[in-house]
C-alpha positions as CSV (number, residue, x, y, z in Angstrom):
1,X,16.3,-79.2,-79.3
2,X,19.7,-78.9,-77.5
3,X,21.2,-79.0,-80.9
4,X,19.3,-75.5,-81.7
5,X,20.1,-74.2,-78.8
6,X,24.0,-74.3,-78.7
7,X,24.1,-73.6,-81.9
8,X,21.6,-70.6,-80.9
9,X,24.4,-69.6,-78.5
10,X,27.3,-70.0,-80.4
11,X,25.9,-67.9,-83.1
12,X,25.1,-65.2,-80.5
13,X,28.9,-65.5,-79.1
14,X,30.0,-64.1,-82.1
15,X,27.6,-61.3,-82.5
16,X,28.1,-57.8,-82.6
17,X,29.1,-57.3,-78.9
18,X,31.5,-60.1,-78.7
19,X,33.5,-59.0,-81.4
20,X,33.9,-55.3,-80.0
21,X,34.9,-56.8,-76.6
22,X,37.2,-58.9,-78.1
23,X,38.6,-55.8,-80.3
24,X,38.6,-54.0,-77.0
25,X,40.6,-56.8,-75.1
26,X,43.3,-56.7,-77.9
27,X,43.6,-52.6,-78.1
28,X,44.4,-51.8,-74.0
29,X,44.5,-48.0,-75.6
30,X,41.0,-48.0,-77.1
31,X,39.4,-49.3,-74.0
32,X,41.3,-47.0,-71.6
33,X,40.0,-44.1,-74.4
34,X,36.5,-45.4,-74.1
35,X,36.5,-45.1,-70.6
36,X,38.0,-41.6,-70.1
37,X,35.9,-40.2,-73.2
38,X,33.0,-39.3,-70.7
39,X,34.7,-37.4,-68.0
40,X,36.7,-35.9,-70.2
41,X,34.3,-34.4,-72.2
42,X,32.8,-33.4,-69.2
43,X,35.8,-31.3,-68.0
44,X,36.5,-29.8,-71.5
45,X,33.0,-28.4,-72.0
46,X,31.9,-27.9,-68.5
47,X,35.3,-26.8,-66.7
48,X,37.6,-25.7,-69.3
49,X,34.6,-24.8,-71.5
50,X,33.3,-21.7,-68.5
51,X,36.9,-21.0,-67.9
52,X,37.3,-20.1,-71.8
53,X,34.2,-18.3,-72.0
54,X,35.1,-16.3,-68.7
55,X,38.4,-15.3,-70.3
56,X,36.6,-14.4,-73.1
57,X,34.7,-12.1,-72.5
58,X,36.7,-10.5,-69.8
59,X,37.7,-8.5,-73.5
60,X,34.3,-7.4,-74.0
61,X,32.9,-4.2,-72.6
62,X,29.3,-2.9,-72.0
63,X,27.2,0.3,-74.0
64,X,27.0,2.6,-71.0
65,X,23.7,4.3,-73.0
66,X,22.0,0.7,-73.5
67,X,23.7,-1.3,-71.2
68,X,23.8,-3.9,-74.0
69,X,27.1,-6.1,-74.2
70,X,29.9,-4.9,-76.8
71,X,31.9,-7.9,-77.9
72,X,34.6,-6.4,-79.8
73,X,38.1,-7.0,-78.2
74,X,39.6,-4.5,-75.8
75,X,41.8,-4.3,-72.8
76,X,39.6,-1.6,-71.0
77,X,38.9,-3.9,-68.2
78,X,42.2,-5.0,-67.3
79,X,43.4,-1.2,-67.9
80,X,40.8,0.1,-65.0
81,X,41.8,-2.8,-62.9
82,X,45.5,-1.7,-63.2
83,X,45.6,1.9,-63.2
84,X,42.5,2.4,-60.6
85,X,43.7,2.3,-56.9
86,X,40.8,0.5,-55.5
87,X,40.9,-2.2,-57.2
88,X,44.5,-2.5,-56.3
89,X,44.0,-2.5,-53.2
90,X,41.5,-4.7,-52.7
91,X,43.6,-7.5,-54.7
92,X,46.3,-6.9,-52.1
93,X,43.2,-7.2,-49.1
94,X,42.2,-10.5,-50.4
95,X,45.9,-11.8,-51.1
96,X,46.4,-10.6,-47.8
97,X,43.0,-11.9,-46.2
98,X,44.2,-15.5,-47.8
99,X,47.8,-16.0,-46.4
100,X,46.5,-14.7,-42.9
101,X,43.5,-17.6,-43.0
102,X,46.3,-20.1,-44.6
103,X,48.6,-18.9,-41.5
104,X,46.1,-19.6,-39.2
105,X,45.3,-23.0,-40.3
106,X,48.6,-24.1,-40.4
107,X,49.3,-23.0,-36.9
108,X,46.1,-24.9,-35.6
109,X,46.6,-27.9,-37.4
110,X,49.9,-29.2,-37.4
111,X,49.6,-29.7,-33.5
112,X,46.2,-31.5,-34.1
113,X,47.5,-33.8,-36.8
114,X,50.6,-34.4,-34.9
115,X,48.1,-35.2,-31.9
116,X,45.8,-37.3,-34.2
117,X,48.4,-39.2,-36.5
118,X,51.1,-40.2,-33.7
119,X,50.1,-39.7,-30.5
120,X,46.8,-40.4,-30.3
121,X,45.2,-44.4,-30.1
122,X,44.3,-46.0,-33.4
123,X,41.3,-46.7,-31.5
124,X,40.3,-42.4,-31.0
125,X,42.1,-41.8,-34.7
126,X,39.0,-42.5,-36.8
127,X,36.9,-41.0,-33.9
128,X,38.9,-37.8,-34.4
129,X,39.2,-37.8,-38.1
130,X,35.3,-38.3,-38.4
131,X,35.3,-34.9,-35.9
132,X,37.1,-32.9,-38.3
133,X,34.8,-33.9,-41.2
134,X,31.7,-33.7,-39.6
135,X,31.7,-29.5,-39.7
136,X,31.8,-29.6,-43.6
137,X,28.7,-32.0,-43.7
138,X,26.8,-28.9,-41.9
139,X,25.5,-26.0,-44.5
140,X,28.4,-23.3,-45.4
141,X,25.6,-20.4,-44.4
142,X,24.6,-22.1,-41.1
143,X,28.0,-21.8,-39.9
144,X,28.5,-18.2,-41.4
145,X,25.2,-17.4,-39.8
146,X,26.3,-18.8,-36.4
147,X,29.2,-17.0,-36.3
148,X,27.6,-13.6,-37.3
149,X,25.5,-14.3,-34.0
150,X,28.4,-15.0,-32.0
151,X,30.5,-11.9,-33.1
152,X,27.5,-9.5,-32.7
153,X,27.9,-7.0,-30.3
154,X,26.3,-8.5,-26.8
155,X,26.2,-12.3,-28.4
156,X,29.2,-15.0,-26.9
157,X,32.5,-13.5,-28.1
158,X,31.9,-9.7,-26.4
159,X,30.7,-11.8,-23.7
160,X,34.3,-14.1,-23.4
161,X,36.1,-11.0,-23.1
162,X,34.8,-9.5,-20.9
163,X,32.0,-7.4,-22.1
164,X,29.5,-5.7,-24.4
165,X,31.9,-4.2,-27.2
166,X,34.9,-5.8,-26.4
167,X,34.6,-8.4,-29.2
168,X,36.3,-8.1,-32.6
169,X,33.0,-7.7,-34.6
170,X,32.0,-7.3,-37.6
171,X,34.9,-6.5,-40.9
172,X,38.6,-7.8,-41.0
173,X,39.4,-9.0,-38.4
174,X,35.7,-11.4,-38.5
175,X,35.9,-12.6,-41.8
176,X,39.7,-13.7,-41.3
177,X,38.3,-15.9,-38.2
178,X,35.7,-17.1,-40.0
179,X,37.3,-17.9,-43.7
180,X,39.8,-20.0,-41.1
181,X,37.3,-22.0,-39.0
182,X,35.5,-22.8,-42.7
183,X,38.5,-23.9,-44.0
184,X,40.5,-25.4,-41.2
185,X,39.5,-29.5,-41.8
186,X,41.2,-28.5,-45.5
187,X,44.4,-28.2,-43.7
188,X,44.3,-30.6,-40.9
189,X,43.7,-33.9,-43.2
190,X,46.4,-33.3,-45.8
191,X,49.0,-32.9,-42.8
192,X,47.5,-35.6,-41.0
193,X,48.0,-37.8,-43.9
194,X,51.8,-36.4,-44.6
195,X,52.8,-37.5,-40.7
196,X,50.9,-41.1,-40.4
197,X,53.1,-42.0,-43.4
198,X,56.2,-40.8,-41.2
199,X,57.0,-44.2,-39.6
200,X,57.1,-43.9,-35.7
201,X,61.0,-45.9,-36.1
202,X,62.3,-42.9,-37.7
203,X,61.2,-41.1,-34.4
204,X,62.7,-43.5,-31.9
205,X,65.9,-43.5,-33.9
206,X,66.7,-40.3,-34.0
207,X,65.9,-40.2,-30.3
208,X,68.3,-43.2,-29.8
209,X,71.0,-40.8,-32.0
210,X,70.6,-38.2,-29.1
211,X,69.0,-36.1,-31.0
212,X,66.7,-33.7,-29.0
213,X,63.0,-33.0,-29.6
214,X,64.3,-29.6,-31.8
215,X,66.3,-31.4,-34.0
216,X,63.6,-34.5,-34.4
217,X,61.3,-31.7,-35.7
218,X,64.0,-30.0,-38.4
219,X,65.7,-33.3,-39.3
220,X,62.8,-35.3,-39.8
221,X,59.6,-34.6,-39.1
222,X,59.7,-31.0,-41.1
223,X,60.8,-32.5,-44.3
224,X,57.7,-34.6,-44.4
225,X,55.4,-31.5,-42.8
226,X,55.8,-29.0,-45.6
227,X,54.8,-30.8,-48.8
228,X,51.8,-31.5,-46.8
229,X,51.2,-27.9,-45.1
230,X,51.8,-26.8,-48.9
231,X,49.2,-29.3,-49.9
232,X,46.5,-27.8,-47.7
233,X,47.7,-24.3,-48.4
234,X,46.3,-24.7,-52.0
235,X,42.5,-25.4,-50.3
236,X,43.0,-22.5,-47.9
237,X,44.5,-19.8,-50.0
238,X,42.2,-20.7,-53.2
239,X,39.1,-20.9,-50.8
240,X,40.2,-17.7,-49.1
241,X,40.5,-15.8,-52.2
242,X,37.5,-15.8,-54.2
243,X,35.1,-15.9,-51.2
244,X,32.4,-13.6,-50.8
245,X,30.0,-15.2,-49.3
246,X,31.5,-14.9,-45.5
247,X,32.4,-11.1,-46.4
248,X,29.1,-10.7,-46.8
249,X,28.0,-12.2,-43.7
250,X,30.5,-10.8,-41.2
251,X,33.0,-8.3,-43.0
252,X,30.9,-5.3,-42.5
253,X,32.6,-2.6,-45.1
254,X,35.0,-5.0,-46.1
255,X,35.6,-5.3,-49.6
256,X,37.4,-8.3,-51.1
257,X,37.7,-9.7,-54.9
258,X,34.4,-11.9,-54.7
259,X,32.7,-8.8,-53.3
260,X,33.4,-6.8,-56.7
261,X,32.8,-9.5,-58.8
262,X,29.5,-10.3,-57.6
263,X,28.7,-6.1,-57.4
264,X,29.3,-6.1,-60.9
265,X,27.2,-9.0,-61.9
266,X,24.1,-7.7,-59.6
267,X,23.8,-4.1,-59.6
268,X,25.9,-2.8,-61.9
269,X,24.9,-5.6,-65.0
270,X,28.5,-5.3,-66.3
271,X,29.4,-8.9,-66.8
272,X,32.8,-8.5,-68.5
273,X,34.1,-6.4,-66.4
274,X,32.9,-9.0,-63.5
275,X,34.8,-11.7,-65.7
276,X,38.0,-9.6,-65.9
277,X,37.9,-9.5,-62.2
278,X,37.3,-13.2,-62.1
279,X,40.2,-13.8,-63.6
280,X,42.6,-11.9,-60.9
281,X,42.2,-15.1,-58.2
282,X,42.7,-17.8,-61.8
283,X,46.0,-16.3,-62.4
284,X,47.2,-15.8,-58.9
285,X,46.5,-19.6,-58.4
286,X,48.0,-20.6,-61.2
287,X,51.1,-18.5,-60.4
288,X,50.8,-20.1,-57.0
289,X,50.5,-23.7,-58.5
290,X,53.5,-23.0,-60.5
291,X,55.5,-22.2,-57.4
292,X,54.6,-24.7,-55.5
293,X,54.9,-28.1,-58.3
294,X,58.2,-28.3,-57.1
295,X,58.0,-29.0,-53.6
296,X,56.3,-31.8,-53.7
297,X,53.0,-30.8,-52.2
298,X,50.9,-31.5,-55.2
299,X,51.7,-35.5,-54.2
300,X,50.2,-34.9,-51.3
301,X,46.5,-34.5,-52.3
């Protein structure tokens, strides 16, 4: 009976799935393949696949008689979007509306990840980077919503400064303080990490040098600061530029890029011209990615 069974076993050892593992074990390639296959299939059809389709039919136009979708090849889209002043300008609002919320987050949080990363107990450091995530586990429209109550006229901001009206409201001004608050933890982390890889000797050697707090900063805390500000730049200002949602909320008249593109989609059913407008945040980023491979920051995510 023991007989059978190990010769049972050794006859299963060789079956099927033992020889493709062993195949596997000698080609390193094939098995790295084998593994990747699935998520990259994933981002070609999923990702890539919407981006091409986007792209697409950002070329095709729609019958203004039937309303039906013409998918013959044209640069009409692109044309209006160019020559027509409005939508000019509200590609400048939103390029705008994004480097004033990536402004903002910078100038908050490099003094709170300096605080967290080096001055700070290791002790209150995970208590403090728990802090900054726990606003991004609560709903994106709960914390629109709270801040379209606290920037109504007569709610906690009017009331701050000093009265009824006195608050900045609803439009620009709203939907650049929100857009920041929504995005700030995006900037904090990636500067936080940058500076607890600074080791604190570096510090305490150039203060040994003589060299004053000013110098510290430019000599060697800023060259390890600005890959990482970079870094978080690329969550802010992508964020920032294709919202709509917030403009919604708090930006009264305001019009930005999402705004247009998600008009278009609703109301006015013209989907490729929706898409062409799509596009205008894709190629900014990617101008903006281009620009910014070189300093380093893309290491820093």
């Amino acid at each position: 009976m023991s007989l059978l069974s190990t010769d049972a076993g050794r006859s299963g050892s060789s079956g099927p799935a033992r020889r493709l593992a062993a195949w596997l074990h000698r080609h390193p390639s094939a098995r790295l393949s084998a593994l990747l296959s699935a998520p990259v299939l994933w981002l070609g059809v999923a990702y890539l696949g919407s981006l091409a389709v986007l792209f697409l039919s950002a070329f095709w136009t729609v019958n203004s008689f039937t309303g039906e979708v013409v998918r013959q090849p044209t640069l009409d889209n692109f044309r209006t979007i160019v020559t027509d002043a409005v939508y000019r300008t509200v590609t400048l609002r939103s390029i705008g509306v994004a480097v004033a919320v990536t402004l903002v987050d910078a100038a908050i949080a490099l003094p709170m990840a300096f605080f967290m990363a080096k001055v700070a107990a290791p002790r209150w450091r995970r208590l403090l980077v728990v802090a900054i995530l726990t606003p991004l586990w609560a709903s994106y429209l709960v914390k629109a919503y709270a801040w379209r109550v606290m920037l109504a006229n007569g709610g906690p901001v009017d009331w701050l400064l000093g009265g009824d009206g006195n608050g900045p409201g609803y439009g620009l001004t709203a939907t650049i303080l929100v857009l920041s608050y929504l995005w700030l933890p995006y900037m904090i982390l990636p500067i936080y990490a940058g500076l607890e890889r600074l080791p604190d000797s570096l510090l305490d050697a150039s203060a040994d040098l003589g060299a004053r707090a000013g110098r510290t900063f430019r000599s060697v805390v800023l060259p390890i600061v600005v890959p990482a500000v970079v870094a978080g730049s690329i969550f802010t200002f992508s964020l920032s530029l294709g919202d709509y949602i917030a403009v919604q909320i708090v930006g009264g008249k305001t019009q930005l890029i999402g705004n247009l593109v998600y008009a278009n989609i609703g109301a006015a059913n013209n989907l490729p011209f929706s898409a062409a407008l799509a596009t205008i945040p894709v190629l900014i980023m990617v101008v903006y990615l281009v620009a910014v491979r070189r300093s380093g920051a893309l290491e820093e995510l």
